[in-house]
PDB file of N, CA, C and O in Angstrom:
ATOM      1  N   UNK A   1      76.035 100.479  92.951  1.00  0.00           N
ATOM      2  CA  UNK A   1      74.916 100.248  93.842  1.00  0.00           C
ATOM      3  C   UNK A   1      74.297 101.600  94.196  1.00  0.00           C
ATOM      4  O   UNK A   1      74.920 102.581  94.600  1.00  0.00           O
ATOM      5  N   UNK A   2      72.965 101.509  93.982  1.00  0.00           N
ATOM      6  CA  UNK A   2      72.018 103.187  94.290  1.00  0.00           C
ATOM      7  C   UNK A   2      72.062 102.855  95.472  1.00  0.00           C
ATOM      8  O   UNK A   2      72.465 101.803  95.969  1.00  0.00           O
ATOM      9  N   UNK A   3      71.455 104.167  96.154  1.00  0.00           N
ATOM     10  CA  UNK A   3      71.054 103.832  97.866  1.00  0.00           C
ATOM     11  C   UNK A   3      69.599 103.657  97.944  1.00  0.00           C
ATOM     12  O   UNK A   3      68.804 103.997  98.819  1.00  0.00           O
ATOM     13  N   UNK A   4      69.450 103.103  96.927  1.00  0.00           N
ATOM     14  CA  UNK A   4      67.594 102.424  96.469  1.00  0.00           C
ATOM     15  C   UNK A   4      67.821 101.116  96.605  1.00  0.00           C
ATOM     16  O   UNK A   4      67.032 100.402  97.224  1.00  0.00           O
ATOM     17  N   UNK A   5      68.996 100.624  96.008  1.00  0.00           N
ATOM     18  CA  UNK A   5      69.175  99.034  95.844  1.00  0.00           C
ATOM     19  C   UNK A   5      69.825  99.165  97.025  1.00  0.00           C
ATOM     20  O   UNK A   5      69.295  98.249  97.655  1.00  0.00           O
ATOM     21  N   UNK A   6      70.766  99.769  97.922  1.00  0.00           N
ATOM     22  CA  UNK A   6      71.735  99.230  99.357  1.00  0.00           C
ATOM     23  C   UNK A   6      70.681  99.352  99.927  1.00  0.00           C
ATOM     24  O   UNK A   6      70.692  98.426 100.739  1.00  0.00           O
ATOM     25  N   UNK A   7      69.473 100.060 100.078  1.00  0.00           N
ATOM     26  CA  UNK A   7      68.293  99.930 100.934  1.00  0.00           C
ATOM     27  C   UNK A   7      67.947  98.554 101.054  1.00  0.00           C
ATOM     28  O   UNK A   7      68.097  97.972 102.128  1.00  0.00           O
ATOM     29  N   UNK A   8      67.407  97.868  99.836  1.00  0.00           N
ATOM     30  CA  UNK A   8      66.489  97.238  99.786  1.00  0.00           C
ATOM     31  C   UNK A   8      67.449  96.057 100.065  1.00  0.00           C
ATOM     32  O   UNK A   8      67.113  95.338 101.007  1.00  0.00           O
ATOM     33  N   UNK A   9      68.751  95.687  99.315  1.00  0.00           N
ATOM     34  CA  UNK A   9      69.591  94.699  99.261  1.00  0.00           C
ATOM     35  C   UNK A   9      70.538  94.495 100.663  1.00  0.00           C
ATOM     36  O   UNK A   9      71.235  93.487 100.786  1.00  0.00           O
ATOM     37  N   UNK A  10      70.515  95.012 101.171  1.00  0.00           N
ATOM     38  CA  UNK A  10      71.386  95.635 102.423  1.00  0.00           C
ATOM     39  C   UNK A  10      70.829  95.974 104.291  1.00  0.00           C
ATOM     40  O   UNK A  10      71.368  95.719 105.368  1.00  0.00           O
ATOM     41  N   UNK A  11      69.788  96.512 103.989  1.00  0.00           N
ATOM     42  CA  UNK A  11      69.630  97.599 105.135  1.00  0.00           C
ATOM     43  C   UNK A  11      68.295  96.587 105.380  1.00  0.00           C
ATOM     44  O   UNK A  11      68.374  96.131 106.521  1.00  0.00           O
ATOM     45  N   UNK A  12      67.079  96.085 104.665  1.00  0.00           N
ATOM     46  CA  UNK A  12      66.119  95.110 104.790  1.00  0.00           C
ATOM     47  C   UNK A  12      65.872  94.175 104.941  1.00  0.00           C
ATOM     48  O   UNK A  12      64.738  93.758 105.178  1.00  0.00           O
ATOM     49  N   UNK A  13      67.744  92.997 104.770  1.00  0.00           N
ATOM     50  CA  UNK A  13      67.922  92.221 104.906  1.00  0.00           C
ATOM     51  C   UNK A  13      68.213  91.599 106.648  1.00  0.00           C
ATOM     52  O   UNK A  13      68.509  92.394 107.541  1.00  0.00           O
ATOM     53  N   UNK A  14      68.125  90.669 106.808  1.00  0.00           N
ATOM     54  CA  UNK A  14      68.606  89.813 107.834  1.00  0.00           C
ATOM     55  C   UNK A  14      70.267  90.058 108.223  1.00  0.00           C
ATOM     56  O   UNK A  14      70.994  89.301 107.581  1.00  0.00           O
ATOM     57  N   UNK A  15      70.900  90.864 109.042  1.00  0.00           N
ATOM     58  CA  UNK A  15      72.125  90.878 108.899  1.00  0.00           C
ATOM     59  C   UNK A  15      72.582  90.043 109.372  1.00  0.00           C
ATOM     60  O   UNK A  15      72.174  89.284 110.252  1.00  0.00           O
ATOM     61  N   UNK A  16      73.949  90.123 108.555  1.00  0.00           N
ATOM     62  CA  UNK A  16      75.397  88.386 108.750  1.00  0.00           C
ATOM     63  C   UNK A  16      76.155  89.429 109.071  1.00  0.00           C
ATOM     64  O   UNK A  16      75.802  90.559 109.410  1.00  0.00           O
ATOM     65  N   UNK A  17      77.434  88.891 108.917  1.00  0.00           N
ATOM     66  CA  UNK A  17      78.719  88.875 109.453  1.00  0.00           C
ATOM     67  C   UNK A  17      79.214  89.555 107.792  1.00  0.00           C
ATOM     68  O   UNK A  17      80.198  90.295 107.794  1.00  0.00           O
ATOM     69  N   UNK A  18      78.818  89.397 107.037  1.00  0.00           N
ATOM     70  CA  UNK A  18      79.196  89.868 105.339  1.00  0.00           C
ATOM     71  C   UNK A  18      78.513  90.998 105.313  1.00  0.00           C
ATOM     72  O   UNK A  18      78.872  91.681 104.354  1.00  0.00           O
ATOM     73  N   UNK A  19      77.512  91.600 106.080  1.00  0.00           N
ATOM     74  CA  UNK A  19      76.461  92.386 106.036  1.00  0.00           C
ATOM     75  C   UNK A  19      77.194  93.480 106.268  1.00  0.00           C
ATOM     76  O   UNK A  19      77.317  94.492 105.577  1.00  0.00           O
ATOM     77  N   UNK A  20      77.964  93.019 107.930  1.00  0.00           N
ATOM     78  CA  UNK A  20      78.145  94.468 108.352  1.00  0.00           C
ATOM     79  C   UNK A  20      80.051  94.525 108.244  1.00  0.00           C
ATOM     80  O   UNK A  20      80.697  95.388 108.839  1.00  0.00           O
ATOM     81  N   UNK A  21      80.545  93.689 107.578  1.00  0.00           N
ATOM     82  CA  UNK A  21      81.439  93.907 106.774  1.00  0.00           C
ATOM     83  C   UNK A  21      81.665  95.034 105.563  1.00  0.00           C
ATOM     84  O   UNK A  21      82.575  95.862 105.622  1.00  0.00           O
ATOM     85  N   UNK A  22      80.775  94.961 104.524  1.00  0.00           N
ATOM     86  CA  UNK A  22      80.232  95.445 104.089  1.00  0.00           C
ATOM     87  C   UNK A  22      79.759  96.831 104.167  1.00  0.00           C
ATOM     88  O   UNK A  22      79.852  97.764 103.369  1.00  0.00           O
ATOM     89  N   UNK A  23      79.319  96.748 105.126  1.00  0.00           N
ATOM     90  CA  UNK A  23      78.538  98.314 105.447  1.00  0.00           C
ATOM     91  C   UNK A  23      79.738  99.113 106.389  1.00  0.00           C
ATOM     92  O   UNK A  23      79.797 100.343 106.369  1.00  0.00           O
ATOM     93  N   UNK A  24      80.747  98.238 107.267  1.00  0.00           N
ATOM     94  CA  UNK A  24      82.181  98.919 107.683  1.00  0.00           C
ATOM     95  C   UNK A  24      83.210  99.429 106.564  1.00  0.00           C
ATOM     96  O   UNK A  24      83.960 100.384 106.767  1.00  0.00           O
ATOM     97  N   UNK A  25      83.179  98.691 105.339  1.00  0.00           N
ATOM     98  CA  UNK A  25      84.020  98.751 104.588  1.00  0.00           C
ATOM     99  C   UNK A  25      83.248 100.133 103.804  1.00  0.00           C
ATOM    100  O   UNK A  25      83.996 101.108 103.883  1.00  0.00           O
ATOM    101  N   UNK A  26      82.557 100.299 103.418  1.00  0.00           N
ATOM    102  CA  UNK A  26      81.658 101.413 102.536  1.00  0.00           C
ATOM    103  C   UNK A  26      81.653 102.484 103.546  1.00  0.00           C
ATOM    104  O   UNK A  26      81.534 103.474 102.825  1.00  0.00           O
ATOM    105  N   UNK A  27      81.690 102.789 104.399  1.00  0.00           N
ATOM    106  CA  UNK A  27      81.127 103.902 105.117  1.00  0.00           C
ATOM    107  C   UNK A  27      82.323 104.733 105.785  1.00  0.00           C
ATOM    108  O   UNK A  27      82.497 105.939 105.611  1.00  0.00           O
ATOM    109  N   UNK A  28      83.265 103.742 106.723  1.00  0.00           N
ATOM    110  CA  UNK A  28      84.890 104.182 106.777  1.00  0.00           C
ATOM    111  C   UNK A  28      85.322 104.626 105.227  1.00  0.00           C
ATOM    112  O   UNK A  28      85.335 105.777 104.790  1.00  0.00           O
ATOM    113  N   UNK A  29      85.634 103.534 104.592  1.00  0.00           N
ATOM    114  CA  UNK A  29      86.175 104.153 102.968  1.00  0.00           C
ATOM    115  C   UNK A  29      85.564 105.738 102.708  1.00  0.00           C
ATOM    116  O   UNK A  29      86.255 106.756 102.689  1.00  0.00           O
ATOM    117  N   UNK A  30      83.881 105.654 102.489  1.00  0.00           N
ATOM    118  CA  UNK A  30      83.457 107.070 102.470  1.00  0.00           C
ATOM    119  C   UNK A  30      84.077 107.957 103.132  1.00  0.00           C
ATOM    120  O   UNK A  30      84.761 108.713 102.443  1.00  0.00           O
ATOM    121  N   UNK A  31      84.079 108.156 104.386  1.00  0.00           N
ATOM    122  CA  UNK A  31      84.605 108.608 105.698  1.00  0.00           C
ATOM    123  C   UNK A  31      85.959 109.203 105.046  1.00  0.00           C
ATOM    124  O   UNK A  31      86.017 110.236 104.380  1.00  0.00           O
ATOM    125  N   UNK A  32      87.231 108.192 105.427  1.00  0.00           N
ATOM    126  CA  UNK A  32      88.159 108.056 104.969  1.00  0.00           C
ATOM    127  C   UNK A  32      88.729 109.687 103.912  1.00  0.00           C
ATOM    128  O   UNK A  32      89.301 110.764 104.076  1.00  0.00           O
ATOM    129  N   UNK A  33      88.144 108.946 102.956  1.00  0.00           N
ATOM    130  CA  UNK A  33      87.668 109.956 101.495  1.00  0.00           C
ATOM    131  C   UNK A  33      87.865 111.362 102.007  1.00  0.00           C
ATOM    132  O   UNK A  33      88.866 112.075 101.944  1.00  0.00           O
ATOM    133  N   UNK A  34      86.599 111.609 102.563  1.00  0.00           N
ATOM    134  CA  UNK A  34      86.432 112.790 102.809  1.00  0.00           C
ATOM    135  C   UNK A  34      87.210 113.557 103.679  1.00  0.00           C
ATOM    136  O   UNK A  34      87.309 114.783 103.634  1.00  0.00           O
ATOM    137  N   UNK A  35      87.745 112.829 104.450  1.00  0.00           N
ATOM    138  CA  UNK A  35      88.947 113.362 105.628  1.00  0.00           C
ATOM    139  C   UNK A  35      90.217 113.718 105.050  1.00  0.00           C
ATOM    140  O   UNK A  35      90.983 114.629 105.364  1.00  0.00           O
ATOM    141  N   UNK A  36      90.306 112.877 104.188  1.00  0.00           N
ATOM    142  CA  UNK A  36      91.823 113.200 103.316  1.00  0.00           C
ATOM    143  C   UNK A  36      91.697 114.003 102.362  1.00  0.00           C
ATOM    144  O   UNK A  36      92.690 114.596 101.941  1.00  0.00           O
ATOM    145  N   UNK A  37      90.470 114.198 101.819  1.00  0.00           N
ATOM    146  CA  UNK A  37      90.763 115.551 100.567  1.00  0.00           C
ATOM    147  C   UNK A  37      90.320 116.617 101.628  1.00  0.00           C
ATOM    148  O   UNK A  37      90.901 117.701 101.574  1.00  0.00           O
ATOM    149  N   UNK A  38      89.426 116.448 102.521  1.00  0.00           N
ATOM    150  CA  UNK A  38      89.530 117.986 103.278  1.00  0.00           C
ATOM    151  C   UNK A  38      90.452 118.814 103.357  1.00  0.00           C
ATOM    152  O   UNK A  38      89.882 119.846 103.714  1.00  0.00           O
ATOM    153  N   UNK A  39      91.032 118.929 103.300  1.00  0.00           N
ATOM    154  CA  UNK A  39      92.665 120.109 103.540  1.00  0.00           C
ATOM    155  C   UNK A  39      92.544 120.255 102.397  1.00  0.00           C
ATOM    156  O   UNK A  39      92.453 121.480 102.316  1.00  0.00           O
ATOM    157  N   UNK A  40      92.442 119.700 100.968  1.00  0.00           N
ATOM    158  CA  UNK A  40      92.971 119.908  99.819  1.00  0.00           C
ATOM    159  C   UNK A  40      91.417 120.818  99.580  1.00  0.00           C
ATOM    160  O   UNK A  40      91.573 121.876  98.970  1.00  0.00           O
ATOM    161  N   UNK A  41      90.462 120.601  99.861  1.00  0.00           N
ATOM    162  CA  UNK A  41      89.564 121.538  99.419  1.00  0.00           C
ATOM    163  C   UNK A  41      89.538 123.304  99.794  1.00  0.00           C
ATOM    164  O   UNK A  41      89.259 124.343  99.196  1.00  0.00           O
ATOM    165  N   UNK A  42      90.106 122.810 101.436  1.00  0.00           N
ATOM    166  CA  UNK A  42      90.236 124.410 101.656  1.00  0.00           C
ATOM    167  C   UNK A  42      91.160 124.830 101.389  1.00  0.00           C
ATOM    168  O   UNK A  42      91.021 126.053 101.347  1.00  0.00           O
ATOM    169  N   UNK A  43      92.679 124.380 101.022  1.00  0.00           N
ATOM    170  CA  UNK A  43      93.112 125.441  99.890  1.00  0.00           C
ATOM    171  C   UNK A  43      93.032 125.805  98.434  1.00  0.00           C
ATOM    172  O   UNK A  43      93.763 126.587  97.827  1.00  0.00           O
ATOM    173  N   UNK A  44      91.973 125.073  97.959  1.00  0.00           N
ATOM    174  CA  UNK A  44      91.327 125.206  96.800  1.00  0.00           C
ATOM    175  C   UNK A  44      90.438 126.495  96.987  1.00  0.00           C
ATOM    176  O   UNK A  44      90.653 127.490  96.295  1.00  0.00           O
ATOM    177  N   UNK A  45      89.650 126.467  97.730  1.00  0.00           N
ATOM    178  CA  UNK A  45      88.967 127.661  98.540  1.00  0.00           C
ATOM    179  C   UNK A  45      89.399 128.878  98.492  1.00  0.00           C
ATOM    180  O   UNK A  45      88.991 129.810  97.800  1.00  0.00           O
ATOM    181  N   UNK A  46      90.727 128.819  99.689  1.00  0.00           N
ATOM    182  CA  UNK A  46      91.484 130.082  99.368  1.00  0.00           C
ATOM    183  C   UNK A  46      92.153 130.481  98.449  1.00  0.00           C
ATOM    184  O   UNK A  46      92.089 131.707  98.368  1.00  0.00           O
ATOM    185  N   UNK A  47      92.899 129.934  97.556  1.00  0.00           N
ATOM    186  CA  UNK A  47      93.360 129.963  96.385  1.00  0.00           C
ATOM    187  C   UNK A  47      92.207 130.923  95.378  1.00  0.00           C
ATOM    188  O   UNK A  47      92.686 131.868  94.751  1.00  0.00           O
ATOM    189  N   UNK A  48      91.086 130.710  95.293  1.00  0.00           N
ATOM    190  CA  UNK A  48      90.267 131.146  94.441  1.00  0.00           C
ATOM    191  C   UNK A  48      89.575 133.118  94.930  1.00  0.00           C
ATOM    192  O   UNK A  48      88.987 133.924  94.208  1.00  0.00           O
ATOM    193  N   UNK A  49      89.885 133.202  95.973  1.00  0.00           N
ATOM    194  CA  UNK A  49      89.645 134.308  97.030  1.00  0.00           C
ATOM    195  C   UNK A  49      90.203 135.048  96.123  1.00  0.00           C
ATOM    196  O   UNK A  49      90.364 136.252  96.323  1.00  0.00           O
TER     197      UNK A  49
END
């Protein structure tokens, strides 16, 4: 899914209960993601120093 189509398919729509399911599940997960490799990036970082 682009964030051309979650625009249009998603964000323009009428929200439900699947909607913002949906948009909790994608955005924590993102979230998530990024919180847990953080540490691993900054010693990737220093490592390269």
């Amino acid at each position: 899914l682009t964030i051309g189509q979650e625009i249009e398919l998603i964000w323009r729509q009428r929200w439900s209960l699947m909607t913002v399911l949906y948009l909790v599940i994608r955005y924590i997960g993102i979230s998530y993601s990024v919180y847990v490799s953080r540490p691993k990036i900054g010693v990737v970082l220093i490592a390269h120093l």
